[in-house]
Structures are given as C-alpha cells and as structure tokens.
N, C-alpha and C positions, 0 to 999 in steps of 0.2 A: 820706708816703702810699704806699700798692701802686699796684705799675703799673697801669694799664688792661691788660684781659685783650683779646689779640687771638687771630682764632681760631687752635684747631689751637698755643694754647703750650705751654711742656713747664712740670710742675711736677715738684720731685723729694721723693718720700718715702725718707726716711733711717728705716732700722730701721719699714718697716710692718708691726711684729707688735704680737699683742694687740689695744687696740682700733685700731693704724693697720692694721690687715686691711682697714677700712671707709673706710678715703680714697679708694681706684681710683675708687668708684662715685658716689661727692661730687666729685669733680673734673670727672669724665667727663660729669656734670650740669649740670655748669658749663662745658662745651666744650672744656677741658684734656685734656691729654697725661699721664697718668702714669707716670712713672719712678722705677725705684728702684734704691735708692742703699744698701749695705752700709755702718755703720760701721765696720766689721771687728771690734768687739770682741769677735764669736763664736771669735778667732783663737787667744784666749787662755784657751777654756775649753769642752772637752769635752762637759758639760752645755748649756750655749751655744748649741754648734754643733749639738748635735741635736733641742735646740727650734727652731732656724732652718733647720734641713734639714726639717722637719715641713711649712714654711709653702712648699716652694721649690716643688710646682707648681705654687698659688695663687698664688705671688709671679707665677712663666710665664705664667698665665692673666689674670692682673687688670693688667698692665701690658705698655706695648709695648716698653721694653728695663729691663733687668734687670743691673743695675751691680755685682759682688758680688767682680771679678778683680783689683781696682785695685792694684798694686804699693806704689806711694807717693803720699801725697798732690800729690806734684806731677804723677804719670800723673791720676788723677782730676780733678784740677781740668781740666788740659787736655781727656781725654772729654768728662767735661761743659759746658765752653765751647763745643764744637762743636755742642752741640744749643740752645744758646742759652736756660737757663730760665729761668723770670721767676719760678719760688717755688721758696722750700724749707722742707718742714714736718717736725717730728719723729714718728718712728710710735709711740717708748715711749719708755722713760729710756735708754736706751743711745742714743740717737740725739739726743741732746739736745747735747749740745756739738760734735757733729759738723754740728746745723743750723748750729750760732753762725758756725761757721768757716767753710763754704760761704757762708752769707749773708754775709758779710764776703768773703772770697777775691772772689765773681763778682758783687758789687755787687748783691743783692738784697735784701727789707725782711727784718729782723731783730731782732735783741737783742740783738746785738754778743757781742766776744769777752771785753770788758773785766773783768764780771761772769758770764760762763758760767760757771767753775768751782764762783762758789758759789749756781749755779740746780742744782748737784748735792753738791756738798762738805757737809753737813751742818755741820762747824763755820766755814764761811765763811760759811754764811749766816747763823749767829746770831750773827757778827760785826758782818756788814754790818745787821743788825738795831738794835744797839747801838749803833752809829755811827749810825743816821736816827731813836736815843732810843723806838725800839719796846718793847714787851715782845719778852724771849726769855728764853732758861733756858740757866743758867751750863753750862759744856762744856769739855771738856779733851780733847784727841787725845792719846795718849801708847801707848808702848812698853814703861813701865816701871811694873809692877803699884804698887810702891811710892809713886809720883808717884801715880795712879790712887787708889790706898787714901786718899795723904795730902786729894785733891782732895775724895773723896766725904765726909772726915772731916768737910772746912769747911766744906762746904754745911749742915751740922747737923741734917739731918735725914735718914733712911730712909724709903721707897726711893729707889735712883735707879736708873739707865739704861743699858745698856749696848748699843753698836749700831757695826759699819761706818760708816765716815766717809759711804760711797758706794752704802748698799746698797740694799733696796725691800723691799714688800711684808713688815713685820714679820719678812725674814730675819734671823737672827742677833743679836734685839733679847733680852735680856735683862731680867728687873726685879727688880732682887735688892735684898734687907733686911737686910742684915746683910754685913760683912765675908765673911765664908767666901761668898757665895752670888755677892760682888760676885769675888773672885778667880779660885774655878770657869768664872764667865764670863767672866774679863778673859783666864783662860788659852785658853779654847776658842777665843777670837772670833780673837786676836793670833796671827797663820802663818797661819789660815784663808783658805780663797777663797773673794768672792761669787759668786753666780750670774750675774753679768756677768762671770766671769770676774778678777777684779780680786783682787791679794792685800792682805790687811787686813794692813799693816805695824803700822797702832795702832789700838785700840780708843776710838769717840769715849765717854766717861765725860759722864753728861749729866744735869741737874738733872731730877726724875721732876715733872711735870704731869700734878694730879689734877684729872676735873672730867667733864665733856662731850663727846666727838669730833666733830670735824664736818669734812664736805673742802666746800671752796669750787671749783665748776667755775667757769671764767671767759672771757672771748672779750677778747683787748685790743686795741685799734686805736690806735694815734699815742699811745699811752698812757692812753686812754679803758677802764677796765675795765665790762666787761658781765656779768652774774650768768648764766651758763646753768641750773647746778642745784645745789642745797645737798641735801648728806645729813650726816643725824645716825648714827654707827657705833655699835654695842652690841657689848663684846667680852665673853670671860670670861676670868675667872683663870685663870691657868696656873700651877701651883709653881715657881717659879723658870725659869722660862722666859717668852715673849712674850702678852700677851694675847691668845686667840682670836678672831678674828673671826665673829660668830654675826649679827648681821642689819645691815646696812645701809638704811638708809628713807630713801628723800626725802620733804625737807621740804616740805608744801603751803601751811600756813598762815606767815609771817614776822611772827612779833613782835617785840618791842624787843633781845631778848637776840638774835635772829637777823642782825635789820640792824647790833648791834654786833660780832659774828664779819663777817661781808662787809663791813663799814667799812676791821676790822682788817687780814682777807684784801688790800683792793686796797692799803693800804698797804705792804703787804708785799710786794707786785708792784712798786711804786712804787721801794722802796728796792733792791730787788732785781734791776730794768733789766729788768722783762717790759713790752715795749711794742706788741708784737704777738704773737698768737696765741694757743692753748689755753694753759690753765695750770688743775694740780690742785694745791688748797693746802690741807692736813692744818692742823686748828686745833682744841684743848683752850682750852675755855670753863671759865676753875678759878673759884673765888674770887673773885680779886683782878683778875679781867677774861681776854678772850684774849688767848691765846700761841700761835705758833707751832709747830708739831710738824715740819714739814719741808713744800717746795714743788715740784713739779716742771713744767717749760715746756712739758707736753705735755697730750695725752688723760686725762680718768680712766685707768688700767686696766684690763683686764681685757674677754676678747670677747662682749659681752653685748649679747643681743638688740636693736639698734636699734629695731625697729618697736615694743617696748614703753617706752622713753622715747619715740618720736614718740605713744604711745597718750596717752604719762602728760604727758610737757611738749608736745607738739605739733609738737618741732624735737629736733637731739640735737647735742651737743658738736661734731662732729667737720665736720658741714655748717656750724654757725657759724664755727668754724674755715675752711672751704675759703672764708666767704662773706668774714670779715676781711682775706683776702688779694687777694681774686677778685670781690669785689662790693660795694664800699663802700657805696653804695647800701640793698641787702639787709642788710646790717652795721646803719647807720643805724635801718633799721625793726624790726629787732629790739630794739635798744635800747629802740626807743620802746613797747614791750610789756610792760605788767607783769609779774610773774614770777605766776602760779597756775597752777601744775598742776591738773589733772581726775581725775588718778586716783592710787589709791593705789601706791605701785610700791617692795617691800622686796625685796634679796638675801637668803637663808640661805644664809649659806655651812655646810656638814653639817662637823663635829667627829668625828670618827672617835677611841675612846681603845684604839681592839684597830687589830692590824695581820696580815695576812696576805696568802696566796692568795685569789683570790677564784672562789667557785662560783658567784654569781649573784647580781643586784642586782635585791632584790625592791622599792626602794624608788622605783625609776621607776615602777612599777606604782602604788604606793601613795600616793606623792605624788597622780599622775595623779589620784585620787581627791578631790582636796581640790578646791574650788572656783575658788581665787585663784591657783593653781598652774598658770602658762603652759607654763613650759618650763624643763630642768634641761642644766646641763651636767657630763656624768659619763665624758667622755672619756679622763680621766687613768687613771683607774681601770682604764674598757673597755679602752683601749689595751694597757696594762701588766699587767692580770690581777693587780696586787696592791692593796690595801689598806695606808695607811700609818698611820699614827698622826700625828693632826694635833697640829705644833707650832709651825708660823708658817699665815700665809695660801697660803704654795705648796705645802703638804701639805695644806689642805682636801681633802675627798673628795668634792666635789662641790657646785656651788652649784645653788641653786634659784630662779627668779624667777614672785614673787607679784604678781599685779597684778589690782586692782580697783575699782571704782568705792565701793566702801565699804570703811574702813580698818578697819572692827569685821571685815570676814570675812580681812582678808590677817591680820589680830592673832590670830584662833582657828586660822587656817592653820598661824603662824608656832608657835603655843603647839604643836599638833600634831605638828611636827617636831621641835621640843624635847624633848618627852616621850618620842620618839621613842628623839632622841639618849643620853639618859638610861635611859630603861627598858628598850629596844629596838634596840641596835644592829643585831642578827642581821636584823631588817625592812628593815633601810637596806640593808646590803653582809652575803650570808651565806658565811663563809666556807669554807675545805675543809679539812675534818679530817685528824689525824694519819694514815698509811697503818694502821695498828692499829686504828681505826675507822671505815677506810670500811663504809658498807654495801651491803649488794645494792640493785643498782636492782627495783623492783617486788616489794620483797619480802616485801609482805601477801601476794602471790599463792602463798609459799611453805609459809605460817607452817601447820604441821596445822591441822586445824579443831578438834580438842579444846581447843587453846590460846585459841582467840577467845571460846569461851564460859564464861559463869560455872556454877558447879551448878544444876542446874532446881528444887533446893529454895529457891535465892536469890530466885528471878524475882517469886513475888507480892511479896514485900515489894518490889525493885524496882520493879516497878509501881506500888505503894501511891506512894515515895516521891514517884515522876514526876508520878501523879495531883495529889498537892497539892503539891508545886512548881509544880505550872503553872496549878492552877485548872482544872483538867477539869470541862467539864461532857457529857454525854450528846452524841449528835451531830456533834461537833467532829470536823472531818477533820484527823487526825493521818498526818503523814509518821513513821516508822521506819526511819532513815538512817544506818549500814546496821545492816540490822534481823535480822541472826544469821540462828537458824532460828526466830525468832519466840516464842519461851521465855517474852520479856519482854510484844512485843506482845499477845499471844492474852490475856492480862487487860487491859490496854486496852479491847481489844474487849469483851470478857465487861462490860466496865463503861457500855459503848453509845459508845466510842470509833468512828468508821470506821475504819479504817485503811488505809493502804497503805506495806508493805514493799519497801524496796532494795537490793539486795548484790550485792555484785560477784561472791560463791561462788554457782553455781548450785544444789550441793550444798543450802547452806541453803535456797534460795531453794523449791525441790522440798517437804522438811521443813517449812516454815513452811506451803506449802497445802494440804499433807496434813495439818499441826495444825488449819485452820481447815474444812475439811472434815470430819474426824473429830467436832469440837464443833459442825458443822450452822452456824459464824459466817462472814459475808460478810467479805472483805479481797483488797484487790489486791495481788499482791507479781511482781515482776521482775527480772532481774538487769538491775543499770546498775550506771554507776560513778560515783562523787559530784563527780566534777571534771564531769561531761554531763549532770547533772541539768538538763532542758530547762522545765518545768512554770513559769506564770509565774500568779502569785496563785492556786493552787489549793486552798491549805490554810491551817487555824487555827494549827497547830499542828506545830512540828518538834522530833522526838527524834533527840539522836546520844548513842546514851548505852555508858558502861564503855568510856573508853578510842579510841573511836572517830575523834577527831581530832589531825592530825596526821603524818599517814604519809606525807606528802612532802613539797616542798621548798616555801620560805615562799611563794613567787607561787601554789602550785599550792592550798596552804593556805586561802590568802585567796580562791583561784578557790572553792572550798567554800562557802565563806564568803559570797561574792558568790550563786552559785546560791540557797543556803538563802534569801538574802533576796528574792530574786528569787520565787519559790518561795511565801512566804509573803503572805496577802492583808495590806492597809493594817490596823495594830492588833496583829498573829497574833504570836508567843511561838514561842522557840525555844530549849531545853534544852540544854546541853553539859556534861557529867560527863566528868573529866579527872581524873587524880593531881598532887598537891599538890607544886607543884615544891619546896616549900620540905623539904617530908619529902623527896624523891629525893637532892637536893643532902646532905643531912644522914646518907643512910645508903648511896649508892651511889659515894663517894669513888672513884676510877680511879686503880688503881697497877698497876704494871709487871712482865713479867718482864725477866730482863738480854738478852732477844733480842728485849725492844721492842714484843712482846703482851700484850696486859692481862691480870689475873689476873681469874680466875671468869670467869661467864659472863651477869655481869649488870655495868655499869657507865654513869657520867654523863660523855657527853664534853660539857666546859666549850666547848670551842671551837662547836657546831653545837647545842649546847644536846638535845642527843637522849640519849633512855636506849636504849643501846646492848644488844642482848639476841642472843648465839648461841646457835645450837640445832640438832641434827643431824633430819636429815630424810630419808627412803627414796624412793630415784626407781629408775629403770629401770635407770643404772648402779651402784646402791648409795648409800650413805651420804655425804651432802656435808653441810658445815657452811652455815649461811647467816645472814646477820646482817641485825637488824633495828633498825629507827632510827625510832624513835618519840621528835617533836620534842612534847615537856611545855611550856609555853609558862606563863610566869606571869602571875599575875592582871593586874598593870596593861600587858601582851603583849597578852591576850583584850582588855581594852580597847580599844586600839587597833585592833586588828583586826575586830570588831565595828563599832565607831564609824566605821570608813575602808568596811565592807562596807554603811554606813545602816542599823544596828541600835545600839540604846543598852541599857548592861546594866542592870538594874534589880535584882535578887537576885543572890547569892553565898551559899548554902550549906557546910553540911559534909556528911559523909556522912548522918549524922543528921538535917540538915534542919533544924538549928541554926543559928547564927550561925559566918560562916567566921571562921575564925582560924590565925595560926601553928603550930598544936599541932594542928592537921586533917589527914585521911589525906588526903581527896579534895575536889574544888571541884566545886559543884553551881551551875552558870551559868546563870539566866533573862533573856534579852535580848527587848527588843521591838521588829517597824517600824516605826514613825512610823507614825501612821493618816494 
C-alpha cells in the first residue's frame, strides 16, 4: 500500500513533459510538494534537449526544486534522500525506468526494476507475454537484414512491421508488403536515433495485427487495475510508411468486444509487473481476439486539454493517478464508479501531405467555425513557421479537440476536417510561395480600371444570366459586391431590382451614380471594402460577380464570406461567378527562366493556388511592374468555405447556365442561408 500522505510531502516527477505538464497542479491539490527530477535522457539527443528546454520555465514555475544537474546516479539518489519523498511518478516514456529505479533505490511504492525494461523494450514485452500464455505477435530484434527477411519469410504472410525496439508515437514504424519495402525500412530504421535520443542498433521485425486500435487508460493500485478511459484510434494508410493518425474517439458506450479488449489490457498489466499507477496500453482487436500492440507505465500522451476529459469523463488520468499514490481512499471510490462518459470527446489530429514555409494558418479560424470544435493545438507549426509533411504522429500539424454532447455533431465536425484535409489543404496551413511569385500586397488597389471591367456590350446578357440564376423577382434588395461602374447592375435595376453598389475604386463608385442618374433609376452605391461590409440582414440577394473573389489571403477570403452571410436576411441567395480552376490548371502550366522568373505574364502557382498575373502600370515615378494574385479556389474549396461561412451551395452553373462540368470555362455559384 502508498504511504499515508503527511502534510507539506515531496513527490517527485521524472521527465514532466507532455501530459506530466499536468502533475504540479494534481499534487499540489492533494497538499504535496512537487519536484522534478530530469532522467537525463535529453543528454543523448539534440532534438531531446530542445523539446525539454521548451518546458524549462514551466518546469521553474510549477515546481518548488527542479533536479535536472545530477552527475551520477549515485549524486541523485543522495539529493534526493535529503528531501525525503514519499512518491515517484513517471511524466512520459522517457521517465519510465528512471521511476522503476528511484522507487526501488529510496524505498517507495512502485513497479520494481525486475520487469522495467520490458514496460519499454517492445520485444520483452512480447516475450513476457508468451510466457503468462497471452496473445502477442511473433518479433524478432536483429541487425541483420538477412535474419530479418528470413523472419518475415516464416511468418507467411504480408505485411509485417517494422519499428525501434524503444520508440513512441508511431516513430519510425514501418508497414511494408513486400520484401523490397521490408529492407528500405530495415535499412532506414538500423544506425538510426530515436527521439529519445536512443540509437536503434536493430530493428524490432514484428508480426502485422490487423483489426481495431484501441488504448486502454488505466489506474493500478496493489495490483488492482481501474479503467479511467478507453479510445478507439482511426488511422490512414500511409505507402510504405506508418499509419496516420486521423481521429481518436473515446469510448462511451462498452459492449462485449469492449470489456474483452480491458479484460485483455489488465492482463497484460498483470504479466507485465504494473502494480501501481498510470498505464497507457495500445491493443488491436483482429479476428482471432486482442493482442497487444505495445504498453507504457505512464500518462496517455500527449498535452491535451484537461478540462475537456473532466467535461467528457468527469475525472482525468493524471489526478487518478496522484489519487493511487496519495489517496487510497479516493482511489477506492473511483473504482466504485461505472465507466459512462456524458460527452462525446474525439482528437483530429490534421494530416498535412505538402510541406513548407508557412504564411498563415487559416484553419484556426475555420475550425473555430465548427460547432464541436473546442480548442486546437498548432504550436509546432506557430513556433517553427514551417509546415511538415505528416508521416508518423510527431509530424501531425496540428490536433484538434471535438467535444459535445451529441456524437452526430463531433462526426459531421470530424467529416469537415477531413474533406478539408483532402480537398483543401491551402484552408488548414497556407503556404509561402516561391520568391518568383510573390505578389504585391493590396494589389487590386493597383490593377488599371480598364482591366476590372468586361466590355459594356457584355453586361445585358450578364445581367439576363444573374437574373435567372437567382430567380429575380421585382423589388428584391440586391447587393452588387463589388459592383464595378455599375455596367452590370444598372439592368438589374431597369428590371425593378433595388440595388445597392460597393467598390473599393471611388472612380467607379462616381460612374455608377452618374449611370443611375442619367436613366432617372434609384440605387445606393459607396465606396467600402468587402472585408467591412458592416449591414446585418438587409438584403435578398448578393451578387460578386466576373472574378470578384479571392484577392487575398484565405482567413481574409472567408472574412468575405462571413460578412456576405451576415449581410443577407434568413432564406436570401448569394451568387459567386469564378473561373474554372480546372481550365486554369490545364492551360496556365508555370515554367521558368534559368534566372528563376517565370516565363509570360500569366501563370498558376501550385503552391498558393493563385493565378499569378504581371502588368506594368504608370504612377508618378514612371513605369513599375506589379503582380497580382487571384486565389481560383475549386468547387469542393467553395464548399467548404460557404458551409464553414452558414451558407449551403445549392446550384453550380457554367458560363451558359447549364450544368457545370470539367469541360466549363467558368463556375456560376448559387448558395443559400438557412432560413
């Protein structure tokens, strides 16, 4: 049993990163001391030490001494016996065999040294599996491709596994089908160092379990194992590489297949010498029953919102944990608590398949948008200003956490960001183009005004088109945004449209009341700018028509987007005419000259998705070039963006007012608001 807590004791946190961030303030609740305790393995790896120097004011701040100089284990032990602790908890995987040894060295409750190794060693543990007659999946550590190949041979079947004896978070996992794909990775993995710093002398070769993922959270006391929370993981394929991590859900309802995974789980505790504290244990539900995947004596991972597991379970890992040590009592009454969660609570972790610089992250914004969508964490990203291309779970670019009271709205949430990922990266992280095409900032405000407009023989048929794309009837208060010199609108009106014009050129703005004056027709026109369109339900009807969206950067896009709907009463129709990304891509190819500037004066940059357009223009010191960046956005882009703004599209035209199609110049968009 844990000691009784007397007041003002010390407990010590080894390695509080990720989620041991959240211990100080769980102890400190409990009347505890916290201290922390370096296992040093940031000693041995560059990456390491500067995720652990990230955490070092926080560490300053959330603890009263801070243990990180210790020369040798035998200096630390001694430190430490001067302040006399009465716990020692793990904060991540790196601090896992460093609790075992402390808790053993200064006589406190633990898990002993006996079995530590393989509460981390991947093939010890499915050793010691084998030996307590468990399922596990056949494994082999080796150095030698040839032993490896011969290994994967006799299992007789494809895929199988390829992973660090020691490592975490789907680093350096492999799942290769085929010889060739199995050696690619036995070469990459073997001289390799993990992200603990640690060099992979051999590559563990591991029988591939197909099925279900599930991690089992756990609280153990005296060998007593407690359920804190069950998640089911959804990954995606990766080509010869690790499965993605794309959502993570806890489980609220437990049926039969669920109580047989956490039967398996405490077993595996059992064989494994977990007899106090946290434990996260990875288990594939195949076929033939669960197996193992790998287990570790600590926290889930990963620094994610406490207050929405206290939302969704009521408690969260890490205070069950402080209570197994520090409050048997508490310990006890939790047990006695069935397991239902009240709310729905899913991870997206975002998939990134482009990598770059990063100009702005429009998809904090756009998330934001979603209903189930608490709070995201996009630090790595911020921080670094790059974008990576995800291919394990420490290259995510960013998780999201969904939480609500109905599992249908976190599901249309999650489907959301999916689509997202898929159709729409440039929404999530937009990147920064090659120097060859950057463009001028504000540089609608540049472009002549003869280029803005179409010929004034166009404009009735334009009009005609707008009219019945939208169902115009007489009276209808139409916005014209931004409405040129009114070329287009002034038939509108002539057809008993109201109207009211917006442009950012004054020039037209002048032009357009002189047209409606001249014809004796009433219309309001002003100059604004479509990101301040302030108007809230005052109109039936909004036109942005020939080209009109898009001229800046995707948050400022969707701010558009947001006003328009804003803008429009419960019901009201809103028009967007756009060129056909699909024709741009097919005839505006971008090639190079050998000094790195693109050829012509029209081109498609793939990276920002903009059609890139120079053109010289007369100012007061002469002749400058200026470049213009008009973001084309494709149809299932407009979706989204629509959809996230509370508009749903209902028609997709062509220029004709036909049915769109691949083979269309341009896209005639009718979305509507929700009455």
């Amino acid at each position: 049993m844990p000691h009784s807590t007397s007041p003002h004791a010390v407990a010590l946190v080894v390695d509080g990163y990720s989620t041991g961030q959240f211990y100080p303030v769980a102890l400190k609740k409990k009347g505890l001391r916290p201290v922390h305790v370096s296992s040093g393995a940031e000693r041995n790896s560059p990456g390491l030490r500067e995720y652990v120097n990230h955490y070092a004011e926080k560490l300053r701040s959330d603890y009263e001494v801070v243990i990180n100089d210790w020369q040798d284990l035998g200096d630390l032990k001694q430190r430490l016996s001067g302040l006399k602790p009465m716990y020692v908890l793990a904060g991540c995987e790196t601090g896992v065999e460093m609790t075992d040894f402390l808790a053993e060295e200064l006589g406190l409750p633990g898990n002993g040294t006996a079995t530590s190794a393989a509460r981390r060693d991947k093939l010890a543990m499915h050793r010691i599996l084998a030996a307590h007659g468990l399922p596990h999946l056949a494994s082999l550590a080796t150095e030698d491709w040839e032993e490896a190949l011969a290994f994967a041979a006799g299992l007789g079947s494809w895929p199988v596994v390829v992973k660090p004896l020691r490592g975490a978070a789907t680093e350096g996992v492999r799942l290769c089908r085929s010889p060739e794909e199995l050696r690619a990775a036995f070469n990459a993995l073997v001289g390799s160092t993990t992200m603990f710093g640690e060099r992979n002398g051999r590559a563990l070769i591991q029988q591939c379990a197909i099925g279900r993922e599930f991690a089992v959270n756990t609280i153990s006391l005296d060998g007593r194992h407690v359920l804190s929370d069950l998640w089911e993981y959804s990954k995606i394929p990766s080509p010869g590489g690790a499965p993605l991590y794309d959502r993570t859900m806890l489980v609220r309802d437990l049926g039969e297949e669920h109580h047989g995974v956490i039967d398996y789980a405490f077993k595996a505790l059992d064989a494994l010498g977990v007899r106090i504290g946290p434990a996260h244990t990875e288990i594939m539900l195949t076929d033939r029953g669960p197996v193992l995947i790998e287990c570790g004596a600590r926290p889930m991972g990963g620094a994610f919102p406490q207050y929405l597991f206290m939302e969704a379970l009521g408690h969260t890992q890490v205070q069950w944990s402080v209570d197994c040590y520090a409050d048997a009592q508490a310990f006890a009454a939790h047990a006695a608590v069935p397991y239902r969660p009240v709310r729905a609570l899913w991870i997206k972790s975002l998939i990134s398949t482009r990598e770059g610089a990063v100009r702005s992250i429009p998809g904090i914004a756009l998330a934001a948008r979603l209903p189930s969508v608490r709070e995201g964490n996009f630090l790595e990203v911020l921080a670094s200003g790059h974008l990576p291309r995800t291919v394990d779970f420490v290259t995510s670019s960013a998780h999201l956490f969904l939480c609500h009271a109905d599992e249908a709205v976190v599901e249309a949430d999650w489907a959301t960001l999916r689509e997202m990922e898929i159709e729409a990266q440039n929404e999530l992280f937009e990147l920064s183009p090659d120097a060859a095409l950057e463009t001028d900032n504000d540089w609608f405000a540049h472009v002549p005004d003869e280029q803005w407009l179409k010929p004034e023989e166009a404009a009735p048929g334009d009009a005609d088109i707008i009219w019945r794309a939208l169902g115009l009837s007489p009276g209808e208060r139409v916005l014209d945004c931004p409405c040129g010199d009114a070329r287009v609108g002034i038939h509108l009106a002539r057809r008993g449209a109201v109207l009211t014009g917006v442009d950012i050129n004054p020039r037209f703005i002048e032009r357009a009341r002189e047209r409606f004056a001249e014809c004796g027709l009433d219309g309001e026109f002003r100059v604004g700018d479509m990101r301040e369109l302030a108007e809230r339900e005052a109109f039936d009807v909004i036109v942005n028509w020939f080209d009109s969206f898009g001229y800046f950067d995707i948050e400022d896009d969707f701010e558009v987007l947001r006003r328009f709907a804003g803008a429009l009463r419960p019901g009201g129709r809103i028009l967007i005419e756009s060129p056909s990304r699909i024709g741009i891509l097919r005839n505006n190819t971008c090639t190079y000259k050998d000094d790195g500037q693109p050829v012509g004066t029209i081109c498609w940059d793939e990276v920002t998705e903009r059609l890139v357009t120079r053109f010289q223009v007369s100012g007061p010191a002469g002749q400058r070039e200026v470049r213009s960046g008009m973001r084309v956005y494709s149809l299932a882009q407009y979706k989204l963006l629509l959809r996230l703004a509370g508009l749903e599209l209902a028609h997709v035209y062509n220029e004709d007012l036909k049915e769109f199609s691949e083979t269309s110049r341009r896209m005639i968009m009718v979305a509507v608001k929700p009455a």
